[in-house]
C-alpha positions in Angstrom: 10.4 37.3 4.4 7.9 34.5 5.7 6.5 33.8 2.4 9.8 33.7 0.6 11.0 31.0 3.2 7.4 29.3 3.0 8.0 29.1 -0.9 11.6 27.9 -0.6 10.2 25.0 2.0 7.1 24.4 -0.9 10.1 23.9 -3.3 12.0 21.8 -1.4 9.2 19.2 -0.7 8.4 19.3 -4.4 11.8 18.1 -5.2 11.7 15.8 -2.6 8.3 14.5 -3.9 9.9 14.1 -7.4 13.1 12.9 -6.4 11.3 9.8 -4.7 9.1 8.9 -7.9 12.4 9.2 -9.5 13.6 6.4 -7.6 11.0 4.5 -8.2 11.2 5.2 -11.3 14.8 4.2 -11.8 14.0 0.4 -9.9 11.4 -0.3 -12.0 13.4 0.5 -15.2 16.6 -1.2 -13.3 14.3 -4.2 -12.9 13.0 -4.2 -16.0 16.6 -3.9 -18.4 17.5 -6.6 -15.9 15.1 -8.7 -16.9 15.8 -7.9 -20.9 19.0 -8.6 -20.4 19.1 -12.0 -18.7 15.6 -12.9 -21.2 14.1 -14.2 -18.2 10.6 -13.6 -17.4 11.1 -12.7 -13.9 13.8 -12.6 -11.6 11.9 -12.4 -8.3 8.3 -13.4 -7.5 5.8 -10.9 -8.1 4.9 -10.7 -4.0 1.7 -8.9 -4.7 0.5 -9.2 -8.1 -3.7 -8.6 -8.1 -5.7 -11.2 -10.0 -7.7 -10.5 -13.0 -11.1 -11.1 -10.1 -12.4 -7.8 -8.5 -11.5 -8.8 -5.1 -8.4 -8.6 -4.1 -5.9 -11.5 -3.0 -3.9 -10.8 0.3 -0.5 -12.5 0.0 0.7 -15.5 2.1 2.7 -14.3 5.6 4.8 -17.0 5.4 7.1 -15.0 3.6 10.4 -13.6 4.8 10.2 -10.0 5.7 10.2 -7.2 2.9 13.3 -5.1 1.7 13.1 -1.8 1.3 13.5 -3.1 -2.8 10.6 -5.5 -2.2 8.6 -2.2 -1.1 9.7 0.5 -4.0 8.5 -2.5 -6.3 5.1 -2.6 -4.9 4.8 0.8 -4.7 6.2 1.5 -8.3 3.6 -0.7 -9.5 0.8 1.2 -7.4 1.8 4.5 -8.7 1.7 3.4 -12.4 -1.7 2.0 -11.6 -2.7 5.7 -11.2 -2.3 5.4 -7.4 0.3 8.3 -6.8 -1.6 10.5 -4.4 -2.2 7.4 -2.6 0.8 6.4 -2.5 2.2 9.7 -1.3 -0.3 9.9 1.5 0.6 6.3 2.8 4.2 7.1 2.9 3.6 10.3 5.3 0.8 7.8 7.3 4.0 5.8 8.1 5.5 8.7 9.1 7.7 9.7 5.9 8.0 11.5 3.1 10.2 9.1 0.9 10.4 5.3 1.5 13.9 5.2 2.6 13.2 7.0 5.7 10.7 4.4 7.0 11.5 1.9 9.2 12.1 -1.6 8.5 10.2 -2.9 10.7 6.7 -1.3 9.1 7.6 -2.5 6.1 5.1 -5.8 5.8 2.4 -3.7 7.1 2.8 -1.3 4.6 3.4 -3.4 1.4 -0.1 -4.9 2.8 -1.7 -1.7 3.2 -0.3 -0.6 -0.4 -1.2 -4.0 -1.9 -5.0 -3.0 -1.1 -4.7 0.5 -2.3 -7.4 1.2 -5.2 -10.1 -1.4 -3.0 -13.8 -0.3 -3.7 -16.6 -0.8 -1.3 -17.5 -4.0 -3.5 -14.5 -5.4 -2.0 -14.8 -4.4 1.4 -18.4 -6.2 1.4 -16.9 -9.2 -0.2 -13.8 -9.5 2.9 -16.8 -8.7 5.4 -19.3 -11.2 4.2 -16.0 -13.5 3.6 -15.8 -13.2 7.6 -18.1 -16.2 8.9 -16.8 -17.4 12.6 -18.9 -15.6 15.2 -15.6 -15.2 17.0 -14.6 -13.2 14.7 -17.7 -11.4 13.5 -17.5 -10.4 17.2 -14.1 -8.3 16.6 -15.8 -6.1 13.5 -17.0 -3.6 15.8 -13.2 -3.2 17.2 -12.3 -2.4 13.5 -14.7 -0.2 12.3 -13.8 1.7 15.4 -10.6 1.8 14.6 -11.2 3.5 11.2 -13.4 6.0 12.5 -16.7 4.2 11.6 -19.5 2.0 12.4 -20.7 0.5 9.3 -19.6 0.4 5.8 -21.5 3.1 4.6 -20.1 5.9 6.6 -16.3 4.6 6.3 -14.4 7.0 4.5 -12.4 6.0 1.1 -9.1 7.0 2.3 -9.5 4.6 4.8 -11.0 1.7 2.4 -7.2 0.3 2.1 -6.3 0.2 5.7 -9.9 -1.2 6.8 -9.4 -4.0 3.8 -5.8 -5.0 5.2 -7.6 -5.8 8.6 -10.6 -7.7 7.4 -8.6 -9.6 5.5 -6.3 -10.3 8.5 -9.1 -11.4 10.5 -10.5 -13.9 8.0 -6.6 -15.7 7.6 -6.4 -15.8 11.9 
C-alpha cells in the first residue's frame, strides 16, 4: 500500500514539475506573440540579459522590486539556457516547488541568484580578484563560510551561483 501511495506522491510532483515549466513556457510564448504583434522589439527591458564577455554583469539595484512576471522571465530564459535542473533546485532552496508559491519579498534575491546560474570558477576568480578594498577583502572569509568553504578550490558547483551573487554584492557596497 506504501509504495502505491509513494508512486501516486512521485506522480504528483512530476505533474507539478511539468505544469510549472509549462507556465513558463506559456509567458515566454505570451511575451513573445506580444511582441510579434505590436512589431516592437521589446516591450520591457531585458532586467538580466548576460553580455557576450565570460563574466557576468550583475544588474543595477536601483530598480523597482521584481514581479512574480519579471521572475518566470528570468527563469524562462535560464531554463532554455539548459539550466532546468538548476532552476528546479533554486526554486525548492527558496522554499518551493513552483514560483508562485514563493514569496515576494525573495524575489530580488532570487532573480540575482538565477541571473548567475551557469557561473564557472573563471568567474568566481574574476568577482574575487575584482574585490580590491581591504575592508572588504576582510569580509571574504565570512562568505566562504557561509557556502561551506574556505577557498575556491574546495567550494562546491551548486553553490558557484549563490557565492557569485555575494562577491558581486560586496564589490558594488
Amino acid at each position: 500500500m506504501e509504495d502505491k501511495a509513494q508512486l501516486l506522491l512521485d506522480g504528483a510532483k512530476g505533474f507539478r514539475s511539468l505544469a510549472e515549466a509549462l507556465e513558463l513556457a506559456a509567458e515566454v510564448l505570451r511575451t513573445q506573440d506580444l511582441k510579434n504583434l505590436l512589431g516592437q522589439k521589446n516591450i520591457q527591458p531585458d532586467l538580466f540579459k548576460a553580455q557576450d564577455s565570460p563574466t557576468i554583469q550583475e544588474p543595477s539595484k536601483a530598480e523597482s522590486p521584481l514581479s512574480l512576471i519579471d521572475v518566470r522571465k528570468i527563469l524562462a530564459e535560464k531554463s532554455r539556457d539548459g539550466h532546468t535542473d538548476q532552476v528546479r533546485l533554486l526554486l525548492q532552496k527558496y522554499g518551493a516547488d513552483k514560483l508562485s508559491a514563493i514569496d515576494p519579498a525573495h524575489y530580488r534575491n532570487l532573480a540575482d541568484e538565477a541571473f548567475c546560474l551557469g557561473a564557472t570558477l573563471e568567474d568566481l576568480k574574476a568577482a574575487v580578484n575584482a574585490i580590491t578594498s581591504k575592508d572588504k577583502a576582510d569580509q571574504m572569509p565570512a562568505i566562504y563560510e557561509h557556502h561551506y568553504a574556505t577557498s575556491l578550490e574546495d567550494l562546491k558547483p551548486e553553490y558557484y551561483p549563490g557565492f557569485l551573487r555575494d562577491i558581486r554584492r560586496l564589490a558594488d557596497e
